[in-house]
C-alpha positions as CSV (number, residue, x, y, z in Angstrom):
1,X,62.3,33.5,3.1
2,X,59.8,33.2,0.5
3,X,55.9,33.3,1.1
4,X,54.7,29.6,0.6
5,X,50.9,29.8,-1.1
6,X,48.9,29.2,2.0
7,X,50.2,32.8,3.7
8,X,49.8,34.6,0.2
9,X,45.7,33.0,0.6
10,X,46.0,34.6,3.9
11,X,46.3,37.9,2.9
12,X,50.3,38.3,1.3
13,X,51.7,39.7,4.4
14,X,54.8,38.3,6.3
15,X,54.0,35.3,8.3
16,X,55.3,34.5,11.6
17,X,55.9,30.7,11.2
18,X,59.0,29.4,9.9
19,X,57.8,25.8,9.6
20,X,56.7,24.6,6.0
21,X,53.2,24.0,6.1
22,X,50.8,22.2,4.0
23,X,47.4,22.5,3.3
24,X,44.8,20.1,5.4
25,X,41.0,19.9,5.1
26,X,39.9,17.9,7.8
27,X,37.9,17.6,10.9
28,X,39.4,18.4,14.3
29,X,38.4,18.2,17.5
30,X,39.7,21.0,20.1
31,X,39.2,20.1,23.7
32,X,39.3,22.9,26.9
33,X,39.4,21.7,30.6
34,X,36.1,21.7,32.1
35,X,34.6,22.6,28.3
36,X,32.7,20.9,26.1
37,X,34.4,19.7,22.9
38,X,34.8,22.4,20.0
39,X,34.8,20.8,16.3
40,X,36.4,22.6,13.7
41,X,38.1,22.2,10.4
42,X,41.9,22.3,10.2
43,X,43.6,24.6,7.2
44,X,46.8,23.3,6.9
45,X,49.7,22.1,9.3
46,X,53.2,21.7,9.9
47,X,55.5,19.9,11.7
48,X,55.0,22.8,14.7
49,X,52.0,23.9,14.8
50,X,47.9,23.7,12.9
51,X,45.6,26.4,11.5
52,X,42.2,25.6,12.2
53,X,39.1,26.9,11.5
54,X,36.2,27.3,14.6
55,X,32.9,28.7,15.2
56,X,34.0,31.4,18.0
57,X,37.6,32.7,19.1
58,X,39.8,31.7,21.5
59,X,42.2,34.1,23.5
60,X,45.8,33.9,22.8
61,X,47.7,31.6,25.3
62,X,44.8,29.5,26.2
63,X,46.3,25.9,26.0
64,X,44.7,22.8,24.9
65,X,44.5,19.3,23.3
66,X,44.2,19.4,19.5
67,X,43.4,16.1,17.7
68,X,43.1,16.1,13.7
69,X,43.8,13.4,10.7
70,X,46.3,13.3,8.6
71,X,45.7,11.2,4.9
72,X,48.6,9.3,4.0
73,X,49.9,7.8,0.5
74,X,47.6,4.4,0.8
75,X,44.9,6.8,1.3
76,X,44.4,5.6,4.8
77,X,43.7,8.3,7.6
78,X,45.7,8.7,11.0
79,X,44.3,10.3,14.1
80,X,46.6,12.9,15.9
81,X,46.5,14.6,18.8
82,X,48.9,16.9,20.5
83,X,49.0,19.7,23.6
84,X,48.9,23.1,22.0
85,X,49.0,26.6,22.6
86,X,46.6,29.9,20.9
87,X,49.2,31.8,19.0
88,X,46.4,33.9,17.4
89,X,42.6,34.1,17.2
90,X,41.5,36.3,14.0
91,X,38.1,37.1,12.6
92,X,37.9,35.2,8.9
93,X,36.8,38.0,6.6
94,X,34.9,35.1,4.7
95,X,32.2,35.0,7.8
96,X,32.9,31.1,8.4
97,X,34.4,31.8,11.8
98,X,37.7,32.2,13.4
99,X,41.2,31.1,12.0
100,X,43.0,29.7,15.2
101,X,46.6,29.6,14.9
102,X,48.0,26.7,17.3
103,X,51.7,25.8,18.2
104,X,52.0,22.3,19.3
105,X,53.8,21.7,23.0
106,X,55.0,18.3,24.0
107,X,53.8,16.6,21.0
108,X,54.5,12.7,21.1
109,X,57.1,10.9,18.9
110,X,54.4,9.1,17.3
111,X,52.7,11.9,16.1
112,X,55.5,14.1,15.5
113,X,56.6,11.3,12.8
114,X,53.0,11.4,11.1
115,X,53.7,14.9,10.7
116,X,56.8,15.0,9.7
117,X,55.9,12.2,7.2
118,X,52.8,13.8,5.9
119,X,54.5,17.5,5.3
120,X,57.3,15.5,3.2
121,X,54.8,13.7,1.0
């Protein structure tokens, strides 16, 4: 399977997702039970799963909500928010944090179609 641009950005190396994926600047929101709400910046997404960008680390496994917007052709945003599960935690070698790999887990039909539609645009 070919490298799509956003893994040959990350370094050129085989990647681990099969999904395609597209690229997504936009603010998201990571909430932990019992934690206080972590913001970050997303990197890009797919129908499975979000690459975010955060201030600290998180270990892999930890599960939590994810919530994020997605642009769509009328320029108008849409809020989404899914369950999701640390699939990797990784120092960025640009010092603006950590790149969080997340795979979504019991995503609803409502968002799963904003994905899906946004990945096809």
């Amino acid at each position: 399977m070919p490298l799509d641009d956003a893994s040959k950005r990350a370094g050129g190396g085989a990647d681990r997702r099969e999904a395609v994926r597209r690229s997504l600047r936009s603010p998201a929101l990571v909430l932990l039970p019992g934690q206080p709400g972590r913001i970050g910046k997303t990197v890009d997404v797919s129908e499975t799963g979000v690459c975010l960008m955060l201030p600290e680390g998180l270990p892999g496994g930890t599960q939590c909500m994810v919530g994020f917007e997605l642009p769509d052709k009328a320029g108008a945003r849409k809020r989404v928010q899914s369950k999701a599960r640390v699939v990797h935690s990784v120092l960025s070698n640009l010092g603006d944090g950590f790149k969080i790999g997340m795979q979504f887990l019991d995503t609803p039909g409502e968002t799963q179609r904003a994905l899906e539609n946004f990945i096809r645009e």
